[in-house]
ZAVEXDO-340219 format. One record per residue (C-alpha): residue in one letter; x negated, y, z negated. Coordinates in steps of 0.02 Angstrom, whole numbers. Each point is the difference from the previous one (the first is absolute). Example, Ala and Ser with C-alpha at 12.3 -4.5 7.8 and 13.67 -1.06 7.14 Angstrom:
<rs>
<r residuo="A" X="-615" Y="-225" Z="-390"/>
<r residuo="S" X="-69" Y="172" Z="33"/>
</rs>
This chain:
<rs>
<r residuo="X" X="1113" Y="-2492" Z="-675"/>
<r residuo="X" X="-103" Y="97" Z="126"/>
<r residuo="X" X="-19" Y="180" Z="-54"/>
<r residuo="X" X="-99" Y="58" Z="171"/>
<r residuo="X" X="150" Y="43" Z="116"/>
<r residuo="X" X="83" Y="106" Z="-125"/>
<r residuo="X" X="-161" Y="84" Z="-64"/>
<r residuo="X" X="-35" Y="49" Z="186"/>
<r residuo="X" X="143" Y="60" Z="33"/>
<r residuo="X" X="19" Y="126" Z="-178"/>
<r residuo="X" X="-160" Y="57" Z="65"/>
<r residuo="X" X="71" Y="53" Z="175"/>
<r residuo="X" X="145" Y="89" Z="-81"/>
<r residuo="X" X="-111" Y="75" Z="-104"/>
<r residuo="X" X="-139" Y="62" Z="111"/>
<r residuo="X" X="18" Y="192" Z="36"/>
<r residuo="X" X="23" Y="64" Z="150"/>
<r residuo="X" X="-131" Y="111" Z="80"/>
<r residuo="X" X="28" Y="161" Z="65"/>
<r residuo="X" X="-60" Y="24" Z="195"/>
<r residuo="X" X="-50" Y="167" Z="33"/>
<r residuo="X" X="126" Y="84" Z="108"/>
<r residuo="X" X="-159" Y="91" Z="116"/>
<r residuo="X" X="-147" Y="3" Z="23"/>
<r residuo="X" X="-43" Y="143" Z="-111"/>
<r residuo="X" X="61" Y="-90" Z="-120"/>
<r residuo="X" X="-107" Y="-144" Z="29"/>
<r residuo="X" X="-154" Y="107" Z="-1"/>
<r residuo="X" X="38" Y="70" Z="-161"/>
<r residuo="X" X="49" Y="-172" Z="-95"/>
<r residuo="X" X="-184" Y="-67" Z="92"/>
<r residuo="X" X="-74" Y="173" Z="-86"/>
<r residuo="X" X="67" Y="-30" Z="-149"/>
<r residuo="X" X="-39" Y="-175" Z="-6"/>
<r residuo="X" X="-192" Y="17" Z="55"/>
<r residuo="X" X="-15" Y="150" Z="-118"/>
<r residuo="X" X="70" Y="-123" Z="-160"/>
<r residuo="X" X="-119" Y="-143" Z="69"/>
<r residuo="X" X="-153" Y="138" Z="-1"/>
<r residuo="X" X="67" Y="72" Z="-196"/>
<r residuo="X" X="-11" Y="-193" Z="-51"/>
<r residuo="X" X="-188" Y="-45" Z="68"/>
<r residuo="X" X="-22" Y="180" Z="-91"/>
<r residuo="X" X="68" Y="-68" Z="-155"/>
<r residuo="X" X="-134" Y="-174" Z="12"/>
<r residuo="X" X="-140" Y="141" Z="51"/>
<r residuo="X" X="58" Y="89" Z="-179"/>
<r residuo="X" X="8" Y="-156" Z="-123"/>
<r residuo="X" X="-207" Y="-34" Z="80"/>
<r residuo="X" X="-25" Y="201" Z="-51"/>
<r residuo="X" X="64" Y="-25" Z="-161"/>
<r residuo="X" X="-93" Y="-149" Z="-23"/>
<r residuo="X" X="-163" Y="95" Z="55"/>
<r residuo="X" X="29" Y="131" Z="-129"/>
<r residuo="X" X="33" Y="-102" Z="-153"/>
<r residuo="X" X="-154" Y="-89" Z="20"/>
<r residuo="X" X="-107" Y="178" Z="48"/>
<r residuo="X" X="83" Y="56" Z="-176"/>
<r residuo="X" X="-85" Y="-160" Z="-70"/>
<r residuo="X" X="-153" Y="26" Z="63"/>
<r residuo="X" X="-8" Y="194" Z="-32"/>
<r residuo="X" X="49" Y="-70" Z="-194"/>
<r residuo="X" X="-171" Y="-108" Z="2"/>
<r residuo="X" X="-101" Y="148" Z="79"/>
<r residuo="X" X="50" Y="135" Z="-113"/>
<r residuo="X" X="-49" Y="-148" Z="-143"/>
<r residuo="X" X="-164" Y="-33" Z="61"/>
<r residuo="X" X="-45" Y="185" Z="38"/>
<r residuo="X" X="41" Y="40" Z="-194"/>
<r residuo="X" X="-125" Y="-133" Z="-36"/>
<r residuo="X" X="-118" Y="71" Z="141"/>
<r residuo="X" X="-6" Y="-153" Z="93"/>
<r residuo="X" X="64" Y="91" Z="185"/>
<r residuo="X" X="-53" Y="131" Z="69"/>
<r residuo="X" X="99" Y="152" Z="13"/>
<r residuo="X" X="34" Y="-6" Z="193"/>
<r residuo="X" X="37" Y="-190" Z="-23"/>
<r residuo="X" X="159" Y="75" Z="-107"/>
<r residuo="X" X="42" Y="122" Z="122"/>
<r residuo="X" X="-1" Y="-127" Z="120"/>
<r residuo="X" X="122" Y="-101" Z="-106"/>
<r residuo="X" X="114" Y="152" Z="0"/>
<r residuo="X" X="12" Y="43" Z="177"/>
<r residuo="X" X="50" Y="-199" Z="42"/>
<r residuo="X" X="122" Y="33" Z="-114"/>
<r residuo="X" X="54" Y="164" Z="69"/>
<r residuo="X" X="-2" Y="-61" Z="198"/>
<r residuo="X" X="102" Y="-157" Z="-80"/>
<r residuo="X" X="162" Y="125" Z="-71"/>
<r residuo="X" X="-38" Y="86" Z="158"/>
<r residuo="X" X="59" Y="-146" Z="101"/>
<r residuo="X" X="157" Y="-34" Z="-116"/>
<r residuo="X" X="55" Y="180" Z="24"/>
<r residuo="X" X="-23" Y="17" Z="201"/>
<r residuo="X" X="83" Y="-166" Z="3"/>
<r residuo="X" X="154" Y="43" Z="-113"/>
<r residuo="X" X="12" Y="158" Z="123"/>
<r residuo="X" X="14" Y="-100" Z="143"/>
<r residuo="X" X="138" Y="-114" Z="-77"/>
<r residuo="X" X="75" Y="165" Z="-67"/>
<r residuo="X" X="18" Y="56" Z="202"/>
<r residuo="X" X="46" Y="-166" Z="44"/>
<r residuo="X" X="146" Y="54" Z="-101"/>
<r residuo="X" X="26" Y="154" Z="67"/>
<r residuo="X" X="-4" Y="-54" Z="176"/>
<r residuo="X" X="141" Y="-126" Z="-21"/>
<r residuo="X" X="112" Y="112" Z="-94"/>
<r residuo="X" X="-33" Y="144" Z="143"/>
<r residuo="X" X="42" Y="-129" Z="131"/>
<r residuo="X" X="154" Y="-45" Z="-79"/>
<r residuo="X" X="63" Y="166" Z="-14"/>
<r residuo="X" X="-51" Y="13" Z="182"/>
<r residuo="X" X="106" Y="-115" Z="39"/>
<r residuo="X" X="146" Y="68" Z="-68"/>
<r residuo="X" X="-54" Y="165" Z="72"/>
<r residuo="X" X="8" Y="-84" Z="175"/>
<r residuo="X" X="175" Y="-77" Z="-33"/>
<r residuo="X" X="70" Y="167" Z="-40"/>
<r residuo="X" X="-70" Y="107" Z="163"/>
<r residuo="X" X="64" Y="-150" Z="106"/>
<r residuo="X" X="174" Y="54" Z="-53"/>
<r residuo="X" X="-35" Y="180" Z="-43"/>
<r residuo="X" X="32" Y="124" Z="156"/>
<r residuo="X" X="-88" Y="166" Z="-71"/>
<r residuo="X" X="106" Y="163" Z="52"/>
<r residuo="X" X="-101" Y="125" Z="106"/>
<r residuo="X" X="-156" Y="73" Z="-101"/>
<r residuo="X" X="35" Y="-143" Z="-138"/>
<r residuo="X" X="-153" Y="-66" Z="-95"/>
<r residuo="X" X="-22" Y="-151" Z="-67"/>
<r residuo="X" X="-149" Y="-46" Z="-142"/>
<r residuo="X" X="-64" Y="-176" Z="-55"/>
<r residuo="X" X="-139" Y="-20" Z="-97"/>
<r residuo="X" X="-116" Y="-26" Z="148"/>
<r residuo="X" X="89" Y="83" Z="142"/>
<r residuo="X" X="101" Y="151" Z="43"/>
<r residuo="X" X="145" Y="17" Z="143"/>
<r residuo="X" X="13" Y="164" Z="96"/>
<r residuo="X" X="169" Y="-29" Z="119"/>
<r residuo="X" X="-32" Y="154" Z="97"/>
<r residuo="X" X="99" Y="140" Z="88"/>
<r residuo="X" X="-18" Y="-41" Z="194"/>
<r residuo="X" X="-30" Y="-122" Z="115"/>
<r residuo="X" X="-166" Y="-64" Z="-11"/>
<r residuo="X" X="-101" Y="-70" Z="172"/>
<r residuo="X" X="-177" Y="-49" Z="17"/>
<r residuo="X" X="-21" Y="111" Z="146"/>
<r residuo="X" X="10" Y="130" Z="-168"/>
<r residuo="X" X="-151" Y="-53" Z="-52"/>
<r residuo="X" X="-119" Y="126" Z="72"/>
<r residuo="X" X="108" Y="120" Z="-110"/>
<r residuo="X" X="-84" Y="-73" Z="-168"/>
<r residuo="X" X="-168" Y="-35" Z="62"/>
<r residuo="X" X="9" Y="181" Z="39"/>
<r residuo="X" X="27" Y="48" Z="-138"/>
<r residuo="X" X="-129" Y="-96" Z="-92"/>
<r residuo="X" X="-135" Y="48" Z="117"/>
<r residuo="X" X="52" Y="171" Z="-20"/>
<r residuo="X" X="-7" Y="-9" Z="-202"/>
<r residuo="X" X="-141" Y="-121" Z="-38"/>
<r residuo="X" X="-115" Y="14" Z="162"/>
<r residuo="X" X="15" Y="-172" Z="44"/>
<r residuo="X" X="94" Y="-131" Z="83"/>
<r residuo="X" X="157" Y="-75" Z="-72"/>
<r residuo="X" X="-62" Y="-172" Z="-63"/>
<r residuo="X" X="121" Y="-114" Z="85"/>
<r residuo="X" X="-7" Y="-178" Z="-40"/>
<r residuo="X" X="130" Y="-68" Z="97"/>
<r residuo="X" X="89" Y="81" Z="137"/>
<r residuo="X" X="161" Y="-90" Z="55"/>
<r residuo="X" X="34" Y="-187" Z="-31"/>
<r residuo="X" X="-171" Y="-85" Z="-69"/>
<r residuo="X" X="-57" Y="-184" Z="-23"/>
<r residuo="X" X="46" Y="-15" Z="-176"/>
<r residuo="X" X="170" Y="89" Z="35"/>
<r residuo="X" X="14" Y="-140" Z="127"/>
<r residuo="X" X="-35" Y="-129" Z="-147"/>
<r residuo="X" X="115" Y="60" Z="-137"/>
<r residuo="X" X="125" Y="26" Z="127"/>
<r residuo="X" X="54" Y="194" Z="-12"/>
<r residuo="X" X="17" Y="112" Z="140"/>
<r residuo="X" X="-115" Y="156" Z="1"/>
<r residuo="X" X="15" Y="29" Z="174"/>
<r residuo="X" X="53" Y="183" Z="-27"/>
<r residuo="X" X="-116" Y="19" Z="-157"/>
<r residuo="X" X="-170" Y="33" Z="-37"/>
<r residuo="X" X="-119" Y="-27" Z="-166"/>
<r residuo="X" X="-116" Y="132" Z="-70"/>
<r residuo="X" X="-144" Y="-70" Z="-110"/>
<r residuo="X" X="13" Y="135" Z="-151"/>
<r residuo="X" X="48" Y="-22" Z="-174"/>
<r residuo="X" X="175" Y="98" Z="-26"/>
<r residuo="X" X="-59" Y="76" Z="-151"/>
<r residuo="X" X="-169" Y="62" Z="61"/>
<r residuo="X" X="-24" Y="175" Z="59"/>
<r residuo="X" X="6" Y="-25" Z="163"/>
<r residuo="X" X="149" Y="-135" Z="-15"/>
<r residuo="X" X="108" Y="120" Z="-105"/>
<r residuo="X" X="-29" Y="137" Z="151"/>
<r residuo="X" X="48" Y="-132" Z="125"/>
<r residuo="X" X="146" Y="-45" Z="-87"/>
<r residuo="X" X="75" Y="181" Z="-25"/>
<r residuo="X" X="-16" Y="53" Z="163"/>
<r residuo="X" X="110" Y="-167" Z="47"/>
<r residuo="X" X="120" Y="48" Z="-113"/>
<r residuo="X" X="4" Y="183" Z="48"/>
<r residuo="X" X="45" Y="-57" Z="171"/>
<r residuo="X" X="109" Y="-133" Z="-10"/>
<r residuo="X" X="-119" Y="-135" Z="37"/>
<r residuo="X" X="65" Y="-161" Z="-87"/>
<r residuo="X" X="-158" Y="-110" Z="-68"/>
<r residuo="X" X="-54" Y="-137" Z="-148"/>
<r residuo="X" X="-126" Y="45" Z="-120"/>
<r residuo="X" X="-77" Y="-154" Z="-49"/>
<r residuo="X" X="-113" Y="11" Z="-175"/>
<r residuo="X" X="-52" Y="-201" Z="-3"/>
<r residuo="X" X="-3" Y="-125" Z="101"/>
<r residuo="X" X="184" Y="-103" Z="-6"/>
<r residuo="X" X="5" Y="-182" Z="67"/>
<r residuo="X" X="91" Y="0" Z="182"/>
<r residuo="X" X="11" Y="188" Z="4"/>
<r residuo="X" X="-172" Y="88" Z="-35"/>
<r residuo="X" X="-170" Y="-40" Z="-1"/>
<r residuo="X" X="-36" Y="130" Z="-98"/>
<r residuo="X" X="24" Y="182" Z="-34"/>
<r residuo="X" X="41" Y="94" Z="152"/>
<r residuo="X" X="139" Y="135" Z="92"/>
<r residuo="X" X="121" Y="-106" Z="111"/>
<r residuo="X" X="74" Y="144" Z="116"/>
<r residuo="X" X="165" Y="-38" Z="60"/>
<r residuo="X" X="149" Y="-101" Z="-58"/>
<r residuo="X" X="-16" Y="-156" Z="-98"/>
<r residuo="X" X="-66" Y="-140" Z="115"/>
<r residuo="X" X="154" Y="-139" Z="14"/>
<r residuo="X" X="-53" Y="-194" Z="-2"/>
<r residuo="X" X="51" Y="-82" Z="140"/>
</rs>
């Protein structure tokens, strides 16, 4: 009796289902994730070579440290012996970090993600804040145009002597290719929590001015740490 029919179809029943991601932020952030798991595992090959290196440095630094007691090496030629071995844990340690961020980076994005799930159904009241662990949400007071613009760069001309720096003004390229609308918003290049971002971002909130503070970079959303002025931009 033939066994292949039936085995194919258990199989079939049996094969899970996967999960499509409903947009396309949520496609970036499952590509994220996955290239970020693919980078911790050549990390983890790079670290088993490392570990390799130092085991046999220990050996060797064994021998020297022998052969020096019995004056056969040189001083330097032990020293030399003990920096390989050094550079070698050095290698193992920067390498563990990296795997360590690797980590880090998938367990931010997740939370991210979750983050992103609740503001899509979260409506903030006026002046309500909302705080993630890599951005914050200002909803404002008033009505917010680009034609206010002039009103900020005022103001930081006035208080820092120099020119707003504006990195995008109005719908960009890469606003165009994650598909949000920033026609009526602009992005400041300035970390929220530097001096000069912290200014920026209380004289928005002392006037009503609704922005997104952006600490990292978040796949589909952010590049990287920036001040969004103006509502959240929608995907369309």
């Amino acid at each position: 009796m033939s066994l292949i029919g039936s085995g194919n179809a258990s199989a079939q029943k049996k094969k899970p289902k996967q999960t499509k991601p409903e947009t396309d932020l949520a496609r970036l952030q499952q590509e994220f994730i996955q290239a970020t798991k693919d980078y911790k595992a050549s990390l983890g090959r790079l670290l088993a070579t490392y570990e390799r290196d130092v085991e046999r440095a220990e050996k060797q630094l064994t021998q020297a440290q022998a052969l020096f007691e019995q004056g056969l090496i040189a001083k330097n030629q032990l020293a030399q012996s003990e920096a390989s071995l050094a550079a070698a844990k050095d290698k193992v340690s920067e390498t563990a970090r990296l795997m360590s961020n690797a980590d880090t980076q998938i367990a931010e994005t997740l939370v991210e993600a979750q983050a992103e799930a609740q503001l899509a159904k979260t409506r903030l009241a006026r002046n309500g804040v909302m705080h993630t662990a890599s951005y914050i949400r200002y909803a404002g007071a008033d009505g917010w145009s680009l034609s206010d613009a002039w009103k900020v760069q005022r103001f930081f001309l006035d208080s820092f002597k120099k020119q707003l720096p504006v990195a995008v003004f109005g719908q960009g390229a890469i606003h165009d290719r994650w598909r949000l609308d920033h026609r009526n918003s602009m992005d400041i290049s300035l970390h929220p929590d530097g001096p000069e971002g912290q200014a920026l971002l209380n004289f928005l909130r002392n006037n009503g001015i609704p922005f997104l503070a952006f600490r990292a970079a978040i796949p589909g959303t952010a590049t990287g740490p920036h001040i969004h002025i103006g509502r959240p931009s929608h995907r369309y």
